[in-house]
C-alpha atoms as a printed R data frame, in Angstrom:
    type eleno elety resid chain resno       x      y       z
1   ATOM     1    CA   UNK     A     1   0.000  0.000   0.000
2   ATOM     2    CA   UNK     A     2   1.290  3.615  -1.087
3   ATOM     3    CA   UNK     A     3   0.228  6.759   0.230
4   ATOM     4    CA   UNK     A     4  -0.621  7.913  -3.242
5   ATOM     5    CA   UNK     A     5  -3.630  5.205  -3.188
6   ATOM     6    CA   UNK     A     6  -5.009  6.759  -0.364
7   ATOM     7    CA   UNK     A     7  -4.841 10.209  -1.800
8   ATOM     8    CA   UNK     A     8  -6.001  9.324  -5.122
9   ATOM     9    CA   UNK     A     9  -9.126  7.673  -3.352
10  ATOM    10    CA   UNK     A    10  -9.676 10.743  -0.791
11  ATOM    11    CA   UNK     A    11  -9.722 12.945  -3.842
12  ATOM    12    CA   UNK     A    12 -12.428 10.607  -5.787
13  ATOM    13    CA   UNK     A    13 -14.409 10.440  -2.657
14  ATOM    14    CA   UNK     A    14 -14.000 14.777  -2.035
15  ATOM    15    CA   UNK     A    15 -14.432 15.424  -6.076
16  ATOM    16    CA   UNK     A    16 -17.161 12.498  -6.733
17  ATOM    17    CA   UNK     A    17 -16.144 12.394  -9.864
18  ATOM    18    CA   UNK     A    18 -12.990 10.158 -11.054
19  ATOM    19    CA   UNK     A    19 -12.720 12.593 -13.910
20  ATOM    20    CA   UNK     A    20 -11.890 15.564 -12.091
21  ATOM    21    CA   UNK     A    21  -9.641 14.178  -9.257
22  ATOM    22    CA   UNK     A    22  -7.489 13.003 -12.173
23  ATOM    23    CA   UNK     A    23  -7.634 16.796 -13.678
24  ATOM    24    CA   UNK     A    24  -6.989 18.279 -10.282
25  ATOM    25    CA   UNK     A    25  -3.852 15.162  -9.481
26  ATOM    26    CA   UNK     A    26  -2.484 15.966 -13.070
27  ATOM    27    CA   UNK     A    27  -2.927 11.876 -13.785
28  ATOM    28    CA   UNK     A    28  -4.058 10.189 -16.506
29  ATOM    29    CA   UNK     A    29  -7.953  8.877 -15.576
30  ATOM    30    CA   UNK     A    30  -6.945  5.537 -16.688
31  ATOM    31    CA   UNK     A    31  -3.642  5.549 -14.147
32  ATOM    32    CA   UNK     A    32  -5.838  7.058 -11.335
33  ATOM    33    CA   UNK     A    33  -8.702  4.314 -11.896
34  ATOM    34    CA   UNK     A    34  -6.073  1.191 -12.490
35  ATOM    35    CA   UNK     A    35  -4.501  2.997  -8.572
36  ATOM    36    CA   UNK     A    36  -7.222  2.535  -6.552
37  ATOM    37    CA   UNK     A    37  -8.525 -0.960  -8.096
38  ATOM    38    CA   UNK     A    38  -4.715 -1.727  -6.761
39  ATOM    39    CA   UNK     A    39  -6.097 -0.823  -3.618
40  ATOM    40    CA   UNK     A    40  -9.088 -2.491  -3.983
41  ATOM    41    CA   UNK     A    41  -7.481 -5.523  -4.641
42  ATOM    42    CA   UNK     A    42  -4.822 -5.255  -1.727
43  ATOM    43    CA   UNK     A    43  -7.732 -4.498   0.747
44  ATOM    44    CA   UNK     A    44  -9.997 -7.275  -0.660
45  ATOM    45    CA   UNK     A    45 -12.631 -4.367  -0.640
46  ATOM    46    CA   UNK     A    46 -14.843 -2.286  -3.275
47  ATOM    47    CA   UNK     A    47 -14.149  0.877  -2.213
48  ATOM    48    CA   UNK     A    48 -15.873  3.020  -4.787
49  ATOM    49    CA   UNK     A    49 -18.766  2.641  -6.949
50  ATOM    50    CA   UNK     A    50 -18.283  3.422 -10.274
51  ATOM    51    CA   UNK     A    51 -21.701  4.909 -12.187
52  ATOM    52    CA   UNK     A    52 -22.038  6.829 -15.400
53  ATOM    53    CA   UNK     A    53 -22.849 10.029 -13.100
54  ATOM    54    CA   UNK     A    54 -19.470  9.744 -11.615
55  ATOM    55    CA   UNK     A    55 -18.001  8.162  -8.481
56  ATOM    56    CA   UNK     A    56 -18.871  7.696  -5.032
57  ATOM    57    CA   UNK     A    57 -17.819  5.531  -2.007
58  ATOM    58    CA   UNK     A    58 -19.074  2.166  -1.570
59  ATOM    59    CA   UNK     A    59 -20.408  1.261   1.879
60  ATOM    60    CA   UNK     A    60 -17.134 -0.405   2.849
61  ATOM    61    CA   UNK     A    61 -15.714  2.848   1.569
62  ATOM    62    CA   UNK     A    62 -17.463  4.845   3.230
63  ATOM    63    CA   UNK     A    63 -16.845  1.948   6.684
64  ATOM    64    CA   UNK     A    64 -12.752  2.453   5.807
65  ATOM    65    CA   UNK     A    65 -12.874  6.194   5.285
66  ATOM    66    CA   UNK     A    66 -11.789  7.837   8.887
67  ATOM    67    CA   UNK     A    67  -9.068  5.165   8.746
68  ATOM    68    CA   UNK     A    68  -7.879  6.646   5.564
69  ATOM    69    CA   UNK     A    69  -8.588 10.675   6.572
70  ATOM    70    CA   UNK     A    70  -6.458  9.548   9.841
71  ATOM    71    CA   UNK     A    71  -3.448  7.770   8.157
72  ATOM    72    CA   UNK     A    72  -2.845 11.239   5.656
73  ATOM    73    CA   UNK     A    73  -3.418 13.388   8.832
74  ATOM    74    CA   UNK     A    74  -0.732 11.101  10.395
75  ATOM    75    CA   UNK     A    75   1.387 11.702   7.626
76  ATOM    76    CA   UNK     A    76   0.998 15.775   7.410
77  ATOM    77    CA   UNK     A    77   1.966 15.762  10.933
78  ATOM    78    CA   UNK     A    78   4.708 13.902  10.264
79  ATOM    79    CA   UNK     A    79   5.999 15.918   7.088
80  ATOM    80    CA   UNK     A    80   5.196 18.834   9.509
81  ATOM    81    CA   UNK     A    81   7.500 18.080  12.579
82  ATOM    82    CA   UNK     A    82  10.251 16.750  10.238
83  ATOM    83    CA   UNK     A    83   9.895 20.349   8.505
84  ATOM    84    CA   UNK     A    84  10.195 21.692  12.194
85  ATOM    85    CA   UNK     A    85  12.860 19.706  13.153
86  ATOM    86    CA   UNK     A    86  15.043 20.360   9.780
87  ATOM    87    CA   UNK     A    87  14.295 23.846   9.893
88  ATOM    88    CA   UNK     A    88  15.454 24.024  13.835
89  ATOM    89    CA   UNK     A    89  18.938 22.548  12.660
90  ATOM    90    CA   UNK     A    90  19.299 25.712  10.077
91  ATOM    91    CA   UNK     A    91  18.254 28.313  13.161
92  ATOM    92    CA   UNK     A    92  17.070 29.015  16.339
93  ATOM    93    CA   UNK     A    93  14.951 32.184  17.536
94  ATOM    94    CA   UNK     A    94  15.531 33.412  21.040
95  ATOM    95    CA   UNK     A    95  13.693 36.832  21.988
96  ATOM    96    CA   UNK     A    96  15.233 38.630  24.704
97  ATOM    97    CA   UNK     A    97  14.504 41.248  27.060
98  ATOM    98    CA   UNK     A    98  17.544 43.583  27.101
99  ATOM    99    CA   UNK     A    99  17.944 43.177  31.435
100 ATOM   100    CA   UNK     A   100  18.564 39.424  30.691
101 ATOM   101    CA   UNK     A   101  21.950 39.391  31.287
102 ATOM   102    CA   UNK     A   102  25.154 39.008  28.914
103 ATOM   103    CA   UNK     A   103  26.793 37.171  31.248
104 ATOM   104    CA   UNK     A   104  24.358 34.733  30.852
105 ATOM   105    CA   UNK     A   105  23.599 34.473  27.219
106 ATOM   106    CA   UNK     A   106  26.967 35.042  25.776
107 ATOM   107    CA   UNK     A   107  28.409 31.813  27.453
108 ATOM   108    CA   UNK     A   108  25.678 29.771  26.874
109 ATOM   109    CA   UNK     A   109  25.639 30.873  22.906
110 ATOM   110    CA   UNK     A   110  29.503 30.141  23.012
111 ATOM   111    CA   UNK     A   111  28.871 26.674  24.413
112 ATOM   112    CA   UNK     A   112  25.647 26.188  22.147
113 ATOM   113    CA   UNK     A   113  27.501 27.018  18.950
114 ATOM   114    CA   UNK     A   114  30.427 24.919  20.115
115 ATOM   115    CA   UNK     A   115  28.175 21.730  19.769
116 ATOM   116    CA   UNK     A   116  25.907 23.018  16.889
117 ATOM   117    CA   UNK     A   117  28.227 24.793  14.696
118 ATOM   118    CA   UNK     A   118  25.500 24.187  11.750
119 ATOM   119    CA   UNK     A   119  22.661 25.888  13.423
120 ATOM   120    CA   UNK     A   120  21.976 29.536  13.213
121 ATOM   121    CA   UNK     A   121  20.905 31.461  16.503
122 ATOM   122    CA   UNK     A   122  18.811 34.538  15.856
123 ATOM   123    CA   UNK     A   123  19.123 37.171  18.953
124 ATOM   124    CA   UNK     A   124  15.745 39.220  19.025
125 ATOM   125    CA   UNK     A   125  15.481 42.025  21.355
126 ATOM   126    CA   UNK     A   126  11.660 42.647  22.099
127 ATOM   127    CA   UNK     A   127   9.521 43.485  25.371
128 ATOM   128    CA   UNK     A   128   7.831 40.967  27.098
129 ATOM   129    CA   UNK     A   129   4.361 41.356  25.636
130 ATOM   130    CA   UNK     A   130   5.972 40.637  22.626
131 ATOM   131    CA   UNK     A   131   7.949 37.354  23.350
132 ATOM   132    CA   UNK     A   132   4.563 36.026  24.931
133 ATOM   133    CA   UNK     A   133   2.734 36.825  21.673
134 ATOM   134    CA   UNK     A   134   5.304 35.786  19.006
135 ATOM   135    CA   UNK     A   135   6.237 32.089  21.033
136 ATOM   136    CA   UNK     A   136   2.159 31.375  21.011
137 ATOM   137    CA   UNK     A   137   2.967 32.208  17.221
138 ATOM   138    CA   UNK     A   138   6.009 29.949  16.946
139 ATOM   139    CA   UNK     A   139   7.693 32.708  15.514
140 ATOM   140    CA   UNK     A   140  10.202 32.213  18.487
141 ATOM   141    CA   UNK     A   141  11.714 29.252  19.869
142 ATOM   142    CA   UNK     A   142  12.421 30.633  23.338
143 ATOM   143    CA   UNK     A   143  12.342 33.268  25.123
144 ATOM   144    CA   UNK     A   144  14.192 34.933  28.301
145 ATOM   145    CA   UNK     A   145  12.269 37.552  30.178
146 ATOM   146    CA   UNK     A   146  12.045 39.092  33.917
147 ATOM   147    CA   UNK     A   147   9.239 39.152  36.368
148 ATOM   148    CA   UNK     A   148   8.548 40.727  39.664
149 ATOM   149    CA   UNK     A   149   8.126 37.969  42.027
150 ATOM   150    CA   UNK     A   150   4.614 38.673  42.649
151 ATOM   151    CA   UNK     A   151   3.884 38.186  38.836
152 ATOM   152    CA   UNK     A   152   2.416 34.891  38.027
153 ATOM   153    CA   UNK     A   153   4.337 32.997  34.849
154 ATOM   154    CA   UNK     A   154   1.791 32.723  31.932
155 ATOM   155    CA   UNK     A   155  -0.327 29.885  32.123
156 ATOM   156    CA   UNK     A   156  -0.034 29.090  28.492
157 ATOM   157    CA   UNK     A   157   3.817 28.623  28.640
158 ATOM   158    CA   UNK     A   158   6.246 26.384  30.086
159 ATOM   159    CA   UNK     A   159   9.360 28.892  32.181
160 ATOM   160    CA   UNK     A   160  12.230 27.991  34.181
161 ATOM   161    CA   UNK     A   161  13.417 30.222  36.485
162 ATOM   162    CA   UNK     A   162  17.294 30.782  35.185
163 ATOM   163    CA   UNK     A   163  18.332 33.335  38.266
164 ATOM   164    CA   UNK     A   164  16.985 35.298  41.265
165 ATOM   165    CA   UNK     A   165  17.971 38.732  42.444
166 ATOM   166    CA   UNK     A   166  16.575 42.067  43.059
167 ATOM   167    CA   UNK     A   167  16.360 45.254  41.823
168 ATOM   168    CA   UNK     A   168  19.406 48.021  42.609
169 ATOM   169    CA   UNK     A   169  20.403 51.011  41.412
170 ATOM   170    CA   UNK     A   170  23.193 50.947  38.352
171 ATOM   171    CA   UNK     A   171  25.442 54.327  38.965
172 ATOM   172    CA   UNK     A   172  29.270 55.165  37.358
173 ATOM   173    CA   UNK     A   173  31.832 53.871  38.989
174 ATOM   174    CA   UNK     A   174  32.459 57.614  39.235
175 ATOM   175    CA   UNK     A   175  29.741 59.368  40.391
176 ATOM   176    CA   UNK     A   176  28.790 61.030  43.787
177 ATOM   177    CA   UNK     A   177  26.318 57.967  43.997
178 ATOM   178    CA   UNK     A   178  29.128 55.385  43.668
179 ATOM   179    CA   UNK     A   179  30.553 56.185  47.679
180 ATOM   180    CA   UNK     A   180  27.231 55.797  49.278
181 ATOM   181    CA   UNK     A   181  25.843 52.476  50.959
182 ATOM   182    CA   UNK     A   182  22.661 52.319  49.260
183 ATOM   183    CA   UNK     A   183  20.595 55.161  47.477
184 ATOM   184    CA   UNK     A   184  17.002 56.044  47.952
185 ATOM   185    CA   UNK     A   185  14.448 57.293  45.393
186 ATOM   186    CA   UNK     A   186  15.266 60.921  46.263
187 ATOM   187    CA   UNK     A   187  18.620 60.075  45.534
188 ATOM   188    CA   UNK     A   188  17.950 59.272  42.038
189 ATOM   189    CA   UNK     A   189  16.479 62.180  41.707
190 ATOM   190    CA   UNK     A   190  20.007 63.915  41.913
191 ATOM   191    CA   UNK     A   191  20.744 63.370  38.440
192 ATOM   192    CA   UNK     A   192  19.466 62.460  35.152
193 ATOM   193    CA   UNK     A   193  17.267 59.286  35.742
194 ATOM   194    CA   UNK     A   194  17.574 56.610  32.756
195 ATOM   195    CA   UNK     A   195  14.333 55.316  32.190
196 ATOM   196    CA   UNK     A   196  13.180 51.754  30.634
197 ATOM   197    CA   UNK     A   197  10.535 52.705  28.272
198 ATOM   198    CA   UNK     A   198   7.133 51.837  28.943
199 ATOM   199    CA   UNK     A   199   6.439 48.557  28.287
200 ATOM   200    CA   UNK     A   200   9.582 47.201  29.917
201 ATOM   201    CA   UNK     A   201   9.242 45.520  33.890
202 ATOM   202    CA   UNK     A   202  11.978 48.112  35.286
203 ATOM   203    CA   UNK     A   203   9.283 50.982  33.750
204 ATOM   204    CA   UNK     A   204   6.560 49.635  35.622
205 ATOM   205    CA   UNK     A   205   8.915 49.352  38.491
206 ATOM   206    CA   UNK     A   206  10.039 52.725  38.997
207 ATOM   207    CA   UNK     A   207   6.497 54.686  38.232
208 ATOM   208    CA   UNK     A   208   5.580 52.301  40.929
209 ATOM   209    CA   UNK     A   209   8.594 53.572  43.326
210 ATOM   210    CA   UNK     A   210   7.581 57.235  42.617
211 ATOM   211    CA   UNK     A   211   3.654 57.044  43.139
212 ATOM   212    CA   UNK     A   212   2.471 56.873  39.892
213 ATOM   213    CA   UNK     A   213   4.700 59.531  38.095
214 ATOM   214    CA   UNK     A   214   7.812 59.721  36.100
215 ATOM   215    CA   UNK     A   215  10.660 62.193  36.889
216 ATOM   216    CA   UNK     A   216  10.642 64.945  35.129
217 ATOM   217    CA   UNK     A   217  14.290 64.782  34.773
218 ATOM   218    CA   UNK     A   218  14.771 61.704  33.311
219 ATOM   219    CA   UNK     A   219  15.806 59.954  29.349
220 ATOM   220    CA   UNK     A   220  14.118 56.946  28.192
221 ATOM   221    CA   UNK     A   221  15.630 54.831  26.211
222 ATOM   222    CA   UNK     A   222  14.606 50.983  24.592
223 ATOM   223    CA   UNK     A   223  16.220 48.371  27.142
224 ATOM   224    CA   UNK     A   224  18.958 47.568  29.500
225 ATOM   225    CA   UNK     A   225  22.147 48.134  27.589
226 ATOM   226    CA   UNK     A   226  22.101 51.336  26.074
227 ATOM   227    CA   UNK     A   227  20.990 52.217  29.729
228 ATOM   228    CA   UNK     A   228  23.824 50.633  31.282
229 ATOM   229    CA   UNK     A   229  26.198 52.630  28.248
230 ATOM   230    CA   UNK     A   230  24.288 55.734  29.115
231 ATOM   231    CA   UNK     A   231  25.329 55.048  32.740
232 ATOM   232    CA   UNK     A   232  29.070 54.700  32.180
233 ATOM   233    CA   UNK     A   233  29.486 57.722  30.099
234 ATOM   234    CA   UNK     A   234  27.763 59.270  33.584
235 ATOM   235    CA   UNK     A   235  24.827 60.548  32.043
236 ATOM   236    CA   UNK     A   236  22.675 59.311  34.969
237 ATOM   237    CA   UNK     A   237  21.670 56.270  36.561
238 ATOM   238    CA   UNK     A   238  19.292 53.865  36.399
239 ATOM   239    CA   UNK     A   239  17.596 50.520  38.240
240 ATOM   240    CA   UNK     A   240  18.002 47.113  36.906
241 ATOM   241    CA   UNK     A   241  17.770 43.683  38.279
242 ATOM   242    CA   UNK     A   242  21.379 42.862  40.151
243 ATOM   243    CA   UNK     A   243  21.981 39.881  37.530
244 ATOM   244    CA   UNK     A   244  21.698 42.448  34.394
245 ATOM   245    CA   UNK     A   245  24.705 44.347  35.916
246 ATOM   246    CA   UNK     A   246  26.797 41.714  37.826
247 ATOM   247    CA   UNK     A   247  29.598 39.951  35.140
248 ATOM   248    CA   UNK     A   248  28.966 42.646  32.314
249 ATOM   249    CA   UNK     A   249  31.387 43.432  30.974
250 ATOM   250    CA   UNK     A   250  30.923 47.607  31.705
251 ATOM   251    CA   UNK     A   251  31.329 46.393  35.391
252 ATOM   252    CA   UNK     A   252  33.928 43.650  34.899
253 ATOM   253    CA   UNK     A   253  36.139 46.922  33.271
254 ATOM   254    CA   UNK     A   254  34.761 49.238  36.430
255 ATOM   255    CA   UNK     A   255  33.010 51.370  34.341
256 ATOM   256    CA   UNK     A   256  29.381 50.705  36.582
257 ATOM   257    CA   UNK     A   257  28.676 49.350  39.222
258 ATOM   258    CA   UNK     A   258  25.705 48.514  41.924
259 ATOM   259    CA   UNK     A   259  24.104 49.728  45.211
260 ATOM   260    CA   UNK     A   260  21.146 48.764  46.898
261 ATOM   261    CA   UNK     A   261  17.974 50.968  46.817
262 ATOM   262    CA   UNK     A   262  17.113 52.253  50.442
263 ATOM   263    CA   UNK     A   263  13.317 50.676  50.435
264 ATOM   264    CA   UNK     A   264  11.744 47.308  50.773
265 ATOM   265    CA   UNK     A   265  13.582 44.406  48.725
266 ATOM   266    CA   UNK     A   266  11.820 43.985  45.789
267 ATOM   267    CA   UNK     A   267  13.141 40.808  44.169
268 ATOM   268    CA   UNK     A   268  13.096 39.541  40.599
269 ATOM   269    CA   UNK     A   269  13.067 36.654  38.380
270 ATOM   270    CA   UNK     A   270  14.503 35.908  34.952
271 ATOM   271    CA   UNK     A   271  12.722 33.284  33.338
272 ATOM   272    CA   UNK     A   272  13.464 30.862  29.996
273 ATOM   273    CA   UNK     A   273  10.154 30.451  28.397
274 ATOM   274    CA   UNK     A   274   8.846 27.904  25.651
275 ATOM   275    CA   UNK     A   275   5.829 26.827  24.169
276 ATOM   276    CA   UNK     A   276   4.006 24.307  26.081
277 ATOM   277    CA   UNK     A   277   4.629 21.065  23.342
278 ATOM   278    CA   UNK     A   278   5.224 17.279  23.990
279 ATOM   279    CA   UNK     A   279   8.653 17.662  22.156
280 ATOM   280    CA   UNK     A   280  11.192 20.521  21.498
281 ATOM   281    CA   UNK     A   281  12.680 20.156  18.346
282 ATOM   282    CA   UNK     A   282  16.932 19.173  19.510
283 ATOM   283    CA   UNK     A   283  18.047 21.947  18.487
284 ATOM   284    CA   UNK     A   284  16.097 24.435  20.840
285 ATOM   285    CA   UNK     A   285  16.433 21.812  23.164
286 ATOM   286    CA   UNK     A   286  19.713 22.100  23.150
287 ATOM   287    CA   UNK     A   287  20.043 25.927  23.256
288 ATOM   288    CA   UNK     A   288  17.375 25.559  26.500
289 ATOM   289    CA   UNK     A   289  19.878 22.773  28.253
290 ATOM   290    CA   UNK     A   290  22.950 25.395  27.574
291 ATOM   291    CA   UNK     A   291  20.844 28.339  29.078
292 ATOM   292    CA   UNK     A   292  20.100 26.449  32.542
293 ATOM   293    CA   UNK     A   293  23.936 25.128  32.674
294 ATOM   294    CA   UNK     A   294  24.889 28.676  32.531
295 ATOM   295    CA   UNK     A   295  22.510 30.143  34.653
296 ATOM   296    CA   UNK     A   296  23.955 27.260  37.521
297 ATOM   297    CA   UNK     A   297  27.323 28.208  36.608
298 ATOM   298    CA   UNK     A   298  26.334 32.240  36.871
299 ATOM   299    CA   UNK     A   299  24.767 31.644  40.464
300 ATOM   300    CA   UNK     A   300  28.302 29.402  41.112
301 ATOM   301    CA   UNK     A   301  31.010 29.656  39.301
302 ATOM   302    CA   UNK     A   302  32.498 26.515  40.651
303 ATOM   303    CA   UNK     A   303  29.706 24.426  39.968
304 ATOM   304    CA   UNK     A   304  30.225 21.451  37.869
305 ATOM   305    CA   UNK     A   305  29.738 21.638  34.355
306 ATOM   306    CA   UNK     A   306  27.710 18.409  33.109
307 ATOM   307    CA   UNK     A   307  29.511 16.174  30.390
308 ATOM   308    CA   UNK     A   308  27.537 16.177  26.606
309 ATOM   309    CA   UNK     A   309  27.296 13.282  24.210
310 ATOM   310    CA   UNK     A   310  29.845 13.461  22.059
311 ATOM   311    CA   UNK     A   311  32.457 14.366  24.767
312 ATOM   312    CA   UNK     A   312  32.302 18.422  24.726
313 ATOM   313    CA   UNK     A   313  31.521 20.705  27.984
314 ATOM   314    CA   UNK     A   314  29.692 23.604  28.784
315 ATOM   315    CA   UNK     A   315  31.343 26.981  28.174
């Protein structure tokens, strides 16, 4: 039995007419016909009856019918995930929030590429509304983004929590700021305040810390590492989840660095987020694996780093 025979006959039985599902198969009628009498014969079953008016299923046919709809759905699936699964060897889409650390990804993309040198991995900055929307789309693979721990996760995606911290103040190494124990929000004030734009948690975060209203003296800007530039060149400060600052490379060179906000802890959570599925496709799975190696080794740097098939290590 060939898949052809079974979509030769589901065309007969849609078309009713042998005639047409030969026009519309660009087959001979004769070859179509001669096909499913093969079938016939194989099944030990009339499966059509053949009238001057056209075609039409038998009553076995019609008995054998979902069995035949269900083995071509089977086999669109199939052609479907294998399309999935070669396309996820060619690239991988990861959608980022900007406060999602460097030290984080950069390692893990080094160790990713190291195993999968064939496989493309497409960085896309967006805001968290828009990774939600475009991994329900499956126009992204993952995605890493931060919550406020009082945020629930969505409950139409899978997350792993990659690393906890809370939110601090990012000032130049430099600045006034720099020689005090921790800040508070008048402090900010200061100076130029460097503002996520809205849409972006650390927006929400500090119109929250100033009741509802944005400093007047303030830039905005589109995500946590222009901020962080903007910071070292000491055009103000700004707030950011400790992880987004710690190991970057602007504080690694002592260009920024970190002090605690003078109010109530308010802690944070950056998250790895896929679609809920039975299977990721290896590739992504892969990517995910090197993500939550790296986030263990970014929480302890002397943590082991698990052996992969094929001998190699985590970066």
């Amino acid at each position: 039995m060939r898949i052809e025979q079974l979509e030769y006959l589901a065309a007969v039985t849609r078309l009713g007419s042998l005639r047409q599902a030969a026009l519309e198969l660009h087959v001979s009628q004769p070859a179509l016909s001669e096909t499913i009498r093969n079938l016939e014969r194989e099944l030990s079953v009339q499966l059509l009856d053949r009238r001057r008016s056209g075609a039409s299923l038998s009553a076995d046919g019609r008995d054998l019918l979902p069995y035949v709809t269900g083995v071509l759905e089977a086999v669109d699936r199939l052609l479907r995930a294998a399309d999935q699964q070669h396309q996820s060897k060619v690239m991988v889409r990861l959608g980022t929030v900007n406060a999602a650390t460097v030290s984080l990804l950069a390692p893990a993309l080094r160790s990713f590429v190291r195993h999968h040198p064939e496989t493309r991995v497409e960085v896309l900055p967006a805001q968290q509304a828009d990774i939600h929307r475009l991994l329900l789309e499956g126009s992204l693979d993952l995605g890493l983004v931060n919550v406020l721990d009082a945020d629930d996760p969505p409950h139409d995606l899978d997350s792993t929590v990659l690393l906890q911290g809370r939110i601090v103040a990012c000032v130049a190494t430099g600045s006034p700021l720099a020689r005090r124990t921790a800040l508070t929000p008048e402090d900010l004030l200061t100076g130029p305040l460097i503002l996520m734009r809205a849409g972006y948690l650390m927006h929400r975060y500090v119109y929250r810390l100033f009741g509802g209203r944005i400093p007047p003296s303030s830039y905005s800007t589109d995500g946590a590492e222009m901020g962080k530039l903007m910071v070292s060149e000491g055009l103000g400060v700004t707030v950011l989840p400790d992880y987004s600052i710690i190991g970057d490379p602007l504080e690694r060179y002592g260009a920024i660095t970190t002090r605690p906000l003078d109010v109530p802890d308010t802690h944070v959570r950056l998250l790895l987020q896929s679609r809920r599925a039975s299977r990721m496709p290896d590739a992504v799975r892969e990517l995910h694996r090197a993500l939550v190696e790296q986030s263990v080794r970014f929480r302890d740097p002397t943590a082991p780093i698990p052996e992969r098939p094929g001998g190699g290590s985590g970066s």
